[in-house]
SEVEXDO-74913 format. One line per field, with one value per atom (N, C-alpha, C, O, CB): atom name; residue in three letters; x, y, z. Coordinates in steps of 0.05 Angstrom, whole numbers. Each point is the difference from the previous one (the first is absolute). Glycine has a CB too. Layout:
! residues N
atom: CA, ...
type: ALA, ...
xx: X, ...
yy: Y, ...
zz: Z, ...
! end
This chain:
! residues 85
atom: N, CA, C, O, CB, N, CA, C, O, CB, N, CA, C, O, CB, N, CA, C, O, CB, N, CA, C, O, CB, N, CA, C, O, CB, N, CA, C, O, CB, N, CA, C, O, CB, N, CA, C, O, CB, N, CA, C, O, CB, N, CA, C, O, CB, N, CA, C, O, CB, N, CA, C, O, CB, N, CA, C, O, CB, N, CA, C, O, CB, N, CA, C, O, CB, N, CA, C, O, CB, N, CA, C, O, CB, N, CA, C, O, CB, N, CA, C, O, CB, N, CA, C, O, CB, N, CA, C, O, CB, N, CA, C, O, CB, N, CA, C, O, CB, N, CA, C, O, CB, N, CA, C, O, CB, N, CA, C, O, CB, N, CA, C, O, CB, N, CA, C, O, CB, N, CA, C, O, CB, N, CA, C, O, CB, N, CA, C, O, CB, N, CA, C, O, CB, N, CA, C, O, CB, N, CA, C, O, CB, N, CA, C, O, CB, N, CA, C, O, CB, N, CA, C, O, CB, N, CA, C, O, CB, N, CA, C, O, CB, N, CA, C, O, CB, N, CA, C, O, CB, N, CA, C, O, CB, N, CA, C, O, CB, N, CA, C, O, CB, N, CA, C, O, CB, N, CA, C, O, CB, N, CA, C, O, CB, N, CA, C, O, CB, N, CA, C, O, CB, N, CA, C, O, CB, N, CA, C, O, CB, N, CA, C, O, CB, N, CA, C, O, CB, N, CA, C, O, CB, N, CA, C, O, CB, N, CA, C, O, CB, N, CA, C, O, CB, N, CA, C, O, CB, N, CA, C, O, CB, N, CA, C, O, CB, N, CA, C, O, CB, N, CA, C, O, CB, N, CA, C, O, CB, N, CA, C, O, CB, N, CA, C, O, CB, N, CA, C, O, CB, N, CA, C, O, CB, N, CA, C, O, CB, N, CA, C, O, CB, N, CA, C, O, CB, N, CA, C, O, CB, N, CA, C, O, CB, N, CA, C, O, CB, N, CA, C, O, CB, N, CA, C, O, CB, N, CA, C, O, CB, N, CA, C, O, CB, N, CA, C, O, CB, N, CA, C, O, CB, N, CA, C, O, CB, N, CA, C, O, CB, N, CA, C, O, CB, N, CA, C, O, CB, N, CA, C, O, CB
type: UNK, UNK, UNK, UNK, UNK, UNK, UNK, UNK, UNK, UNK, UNK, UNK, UNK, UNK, UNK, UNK, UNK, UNK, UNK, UNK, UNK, UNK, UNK, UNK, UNK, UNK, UNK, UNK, UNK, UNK, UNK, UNK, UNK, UNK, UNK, UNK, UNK, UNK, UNK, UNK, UNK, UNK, UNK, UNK, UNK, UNK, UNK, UNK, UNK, UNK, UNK, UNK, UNK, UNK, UNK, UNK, UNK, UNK, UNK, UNK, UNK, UNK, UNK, UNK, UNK, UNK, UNK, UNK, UNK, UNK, UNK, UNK, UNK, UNK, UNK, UNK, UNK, UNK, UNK, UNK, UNK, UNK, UNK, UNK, UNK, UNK, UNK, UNK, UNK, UNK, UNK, UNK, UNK, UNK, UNK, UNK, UNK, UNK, UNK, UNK, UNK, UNK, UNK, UNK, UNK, UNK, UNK, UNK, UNK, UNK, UNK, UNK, UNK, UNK, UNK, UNK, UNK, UNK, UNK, UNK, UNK, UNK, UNK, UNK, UNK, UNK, UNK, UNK, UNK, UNK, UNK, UNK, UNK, UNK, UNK, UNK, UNK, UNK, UNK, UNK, UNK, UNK, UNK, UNK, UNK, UNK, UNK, UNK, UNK, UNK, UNK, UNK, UNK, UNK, UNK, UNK, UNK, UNK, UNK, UNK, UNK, UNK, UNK, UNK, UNK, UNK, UNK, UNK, UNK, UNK, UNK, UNK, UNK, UNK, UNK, UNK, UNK, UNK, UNK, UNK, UNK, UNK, UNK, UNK, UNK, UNK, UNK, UNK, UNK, UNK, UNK, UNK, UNK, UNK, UNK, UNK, UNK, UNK, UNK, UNK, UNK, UNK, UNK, UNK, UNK, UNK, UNK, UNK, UNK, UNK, UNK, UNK, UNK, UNK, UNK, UNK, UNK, UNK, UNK, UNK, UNK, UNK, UNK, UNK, UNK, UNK, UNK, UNK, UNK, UNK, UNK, UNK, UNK, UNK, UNK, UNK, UNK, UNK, UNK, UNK, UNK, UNK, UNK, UNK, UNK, UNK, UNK, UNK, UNK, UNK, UNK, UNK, UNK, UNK, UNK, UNK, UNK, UNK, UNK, UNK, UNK, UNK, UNK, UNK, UNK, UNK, UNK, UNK, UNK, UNK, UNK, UNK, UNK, UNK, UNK, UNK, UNK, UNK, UNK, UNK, UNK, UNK, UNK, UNK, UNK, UNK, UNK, UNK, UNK, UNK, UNK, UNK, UNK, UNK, UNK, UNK, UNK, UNK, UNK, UNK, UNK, UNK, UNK, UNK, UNK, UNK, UNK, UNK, UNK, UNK, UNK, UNK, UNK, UNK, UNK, UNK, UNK, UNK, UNK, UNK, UNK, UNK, UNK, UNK, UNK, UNK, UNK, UNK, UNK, UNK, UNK, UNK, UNK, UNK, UNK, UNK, UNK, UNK, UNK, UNK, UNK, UNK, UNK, UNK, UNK, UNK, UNK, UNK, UNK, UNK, UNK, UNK, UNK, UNK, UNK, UNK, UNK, UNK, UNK, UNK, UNK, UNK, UNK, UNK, UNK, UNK, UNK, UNK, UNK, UNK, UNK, UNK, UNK, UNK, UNK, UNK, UNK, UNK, UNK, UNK, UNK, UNK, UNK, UNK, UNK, UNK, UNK, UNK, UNK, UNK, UNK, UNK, UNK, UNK, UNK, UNK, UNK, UNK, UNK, UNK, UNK, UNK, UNK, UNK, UNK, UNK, UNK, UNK, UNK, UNK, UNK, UNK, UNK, UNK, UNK, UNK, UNK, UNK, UNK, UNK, UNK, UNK, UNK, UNK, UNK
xx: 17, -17, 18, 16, -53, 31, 20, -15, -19, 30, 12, 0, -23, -14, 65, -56, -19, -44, -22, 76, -43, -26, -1, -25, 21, 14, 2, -7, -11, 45, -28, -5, -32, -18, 71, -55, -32, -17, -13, 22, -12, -3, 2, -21, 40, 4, -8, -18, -9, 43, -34, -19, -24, -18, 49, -36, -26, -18, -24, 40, 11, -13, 2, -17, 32, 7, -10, -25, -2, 44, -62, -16, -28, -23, 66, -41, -18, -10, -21, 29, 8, 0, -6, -14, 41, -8, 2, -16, -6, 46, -51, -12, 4, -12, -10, 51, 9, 6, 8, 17, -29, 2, 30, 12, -60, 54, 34, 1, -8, 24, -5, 5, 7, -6, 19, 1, 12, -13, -19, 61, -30, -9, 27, 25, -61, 15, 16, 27, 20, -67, 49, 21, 21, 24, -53, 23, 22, 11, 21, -44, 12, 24, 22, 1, -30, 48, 22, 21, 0, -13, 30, 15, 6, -2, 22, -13, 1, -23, 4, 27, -58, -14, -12, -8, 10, -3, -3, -22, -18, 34, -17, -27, -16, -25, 35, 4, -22, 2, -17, 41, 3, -14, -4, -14, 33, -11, -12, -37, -18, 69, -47, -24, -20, -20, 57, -26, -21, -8, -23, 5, 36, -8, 12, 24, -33, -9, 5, 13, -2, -28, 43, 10, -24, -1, 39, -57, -21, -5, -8, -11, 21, -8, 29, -2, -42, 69, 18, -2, -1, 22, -24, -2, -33, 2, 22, -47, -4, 3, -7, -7, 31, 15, 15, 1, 11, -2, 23, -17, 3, 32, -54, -15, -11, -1, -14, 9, -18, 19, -4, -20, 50, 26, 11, 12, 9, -26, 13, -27, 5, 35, -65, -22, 4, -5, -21, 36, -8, 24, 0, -33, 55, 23, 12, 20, -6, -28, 2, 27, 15, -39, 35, 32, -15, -24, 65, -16, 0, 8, 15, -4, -14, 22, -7, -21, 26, 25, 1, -1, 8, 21, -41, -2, 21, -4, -22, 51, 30, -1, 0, 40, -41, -6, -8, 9, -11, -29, -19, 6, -16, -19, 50, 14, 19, 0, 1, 12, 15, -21, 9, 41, -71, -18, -2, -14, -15, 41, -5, -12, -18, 46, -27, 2, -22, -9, 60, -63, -11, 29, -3, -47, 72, 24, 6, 3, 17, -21, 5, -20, 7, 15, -39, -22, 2, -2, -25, 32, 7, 24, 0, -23, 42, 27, -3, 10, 11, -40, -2, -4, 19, -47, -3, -21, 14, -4, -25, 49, 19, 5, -14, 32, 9, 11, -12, 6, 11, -34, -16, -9, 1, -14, 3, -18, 24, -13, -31, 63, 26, 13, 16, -14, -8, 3, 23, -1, -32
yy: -24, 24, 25, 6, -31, 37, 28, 20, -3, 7, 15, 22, 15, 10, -1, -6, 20, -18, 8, 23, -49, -14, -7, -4, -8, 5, 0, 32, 8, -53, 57, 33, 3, 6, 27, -38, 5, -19, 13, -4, -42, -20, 21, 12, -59, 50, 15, 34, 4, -42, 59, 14, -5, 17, 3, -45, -6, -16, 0, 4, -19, -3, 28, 4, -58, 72, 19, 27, 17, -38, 21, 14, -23, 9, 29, -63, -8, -22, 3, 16, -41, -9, 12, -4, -15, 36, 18, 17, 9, -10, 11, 32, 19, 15, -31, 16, 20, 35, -2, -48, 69, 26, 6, 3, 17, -20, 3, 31, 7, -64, 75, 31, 8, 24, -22, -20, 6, -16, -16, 28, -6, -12, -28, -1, 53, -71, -25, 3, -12, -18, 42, 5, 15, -1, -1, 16, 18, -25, 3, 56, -75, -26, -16, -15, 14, 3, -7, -16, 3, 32, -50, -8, 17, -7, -20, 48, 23, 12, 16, -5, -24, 8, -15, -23, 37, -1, 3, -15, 8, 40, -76, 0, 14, 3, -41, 46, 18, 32, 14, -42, 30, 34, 8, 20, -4, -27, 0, -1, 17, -50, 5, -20, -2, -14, -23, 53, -5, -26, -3, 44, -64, -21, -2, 5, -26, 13, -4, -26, -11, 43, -53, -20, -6, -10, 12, -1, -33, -5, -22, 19, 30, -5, -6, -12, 51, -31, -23, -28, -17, 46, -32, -35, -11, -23, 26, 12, -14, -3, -17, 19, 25, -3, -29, -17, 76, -62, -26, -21, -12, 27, -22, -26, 3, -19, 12, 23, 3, -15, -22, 73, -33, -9, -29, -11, 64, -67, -24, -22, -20, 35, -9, -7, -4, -19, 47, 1, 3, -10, -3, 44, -46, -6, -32, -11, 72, -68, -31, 3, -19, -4, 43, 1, 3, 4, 21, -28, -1, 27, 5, -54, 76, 19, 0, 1, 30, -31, -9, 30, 22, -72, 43, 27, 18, 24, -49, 11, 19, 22, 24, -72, 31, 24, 16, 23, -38, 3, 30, 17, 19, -37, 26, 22, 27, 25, -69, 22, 14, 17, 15, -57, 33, 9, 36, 9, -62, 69, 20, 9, 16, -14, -5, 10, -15, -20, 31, -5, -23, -16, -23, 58, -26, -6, -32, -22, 81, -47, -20, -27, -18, 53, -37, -13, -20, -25, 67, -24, -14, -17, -20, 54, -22, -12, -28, -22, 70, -39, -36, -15, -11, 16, -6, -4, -20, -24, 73, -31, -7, -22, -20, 58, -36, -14, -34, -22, 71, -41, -27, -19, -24, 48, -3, -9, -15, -19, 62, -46, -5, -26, -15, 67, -54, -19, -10, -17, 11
zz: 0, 0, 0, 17, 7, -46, 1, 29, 15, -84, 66, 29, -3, 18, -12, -37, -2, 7, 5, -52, 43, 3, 20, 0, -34, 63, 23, 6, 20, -18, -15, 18, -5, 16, -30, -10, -7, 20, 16, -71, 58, 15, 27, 7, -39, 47, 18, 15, 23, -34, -15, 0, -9, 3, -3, -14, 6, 26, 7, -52, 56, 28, 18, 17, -18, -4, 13, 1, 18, -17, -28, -8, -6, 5, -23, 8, 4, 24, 13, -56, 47, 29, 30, 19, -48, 22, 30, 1, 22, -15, -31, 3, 11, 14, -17, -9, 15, -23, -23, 60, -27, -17, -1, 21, -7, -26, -4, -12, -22, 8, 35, -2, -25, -6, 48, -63, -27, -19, 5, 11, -38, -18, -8, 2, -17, 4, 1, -20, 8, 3, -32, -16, 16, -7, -33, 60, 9, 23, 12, -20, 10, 15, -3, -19, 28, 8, -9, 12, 25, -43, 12, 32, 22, 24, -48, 16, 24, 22, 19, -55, 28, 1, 36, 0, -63, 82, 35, -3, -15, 37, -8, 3, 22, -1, -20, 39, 31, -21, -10, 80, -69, -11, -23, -2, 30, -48, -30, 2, 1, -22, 23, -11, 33, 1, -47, 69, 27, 5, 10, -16, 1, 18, 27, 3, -42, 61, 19, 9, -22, 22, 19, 8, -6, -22, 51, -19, -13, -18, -8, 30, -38, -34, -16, -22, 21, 12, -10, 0, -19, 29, 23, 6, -23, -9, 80, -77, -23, -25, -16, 40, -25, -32, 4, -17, 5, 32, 2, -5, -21, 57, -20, -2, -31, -15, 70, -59, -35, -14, -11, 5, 9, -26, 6, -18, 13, 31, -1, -13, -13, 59, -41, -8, -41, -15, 70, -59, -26, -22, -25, 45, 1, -17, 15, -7, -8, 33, 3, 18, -4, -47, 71, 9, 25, 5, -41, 54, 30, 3, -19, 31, 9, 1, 31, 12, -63, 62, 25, 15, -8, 0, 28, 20, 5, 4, 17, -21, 10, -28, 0, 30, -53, -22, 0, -3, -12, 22, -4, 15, -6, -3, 28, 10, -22, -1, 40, -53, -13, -35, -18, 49, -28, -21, 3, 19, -18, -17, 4, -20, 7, 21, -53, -25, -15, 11, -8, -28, -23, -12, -10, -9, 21, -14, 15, -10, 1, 45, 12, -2, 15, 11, -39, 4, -26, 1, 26, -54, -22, -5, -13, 2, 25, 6, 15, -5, 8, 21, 16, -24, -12, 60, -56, -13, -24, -3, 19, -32, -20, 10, -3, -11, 31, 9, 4, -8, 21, 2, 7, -17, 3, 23, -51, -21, -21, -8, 14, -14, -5, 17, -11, 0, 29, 18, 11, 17, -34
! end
């Protein structure tokens, strides 16, 4: 699965799954892009971005990680990774 189809896969769990209003518009996202102060998710709405993406891409992502999730960058990068195996 390319990087770019994992990003889409995951802004669609974050706009249609979650229902969540995302302050920007989806083209202006980017790896750089905050998920608390960009995009206003809070810790619980990360931890279900996490469960969505391991749901939707069939991967485990272990808790010590999700710490280090700051970014959409960081997220695609696991995500990658995993999916690659």
């Amino acid at each position: 699965m390319k990087r770019e189809e994992i990003q889409d896969e995951i802004l669609e769990i974050l706009v249609m799954k979650m229902d969540l209003g995302i302050p920007m518009d989806l083209e202006e996202i980017n790896d750089d892009t905050n998920l608390e102060s960009d995009m206003g998710l809070d810790s619980l709405d990360q931890i279900e971005l996490v469960m969505e993406c391991e749901r939707e891409f069939d991967i485990a992502i272990d808790d010590a990680d999700v710490e280090n999730f700051q970014t959409m960058g960081d997220i695609l990068d696991y995500s990658e990774a995993r999916l690659k195996g």
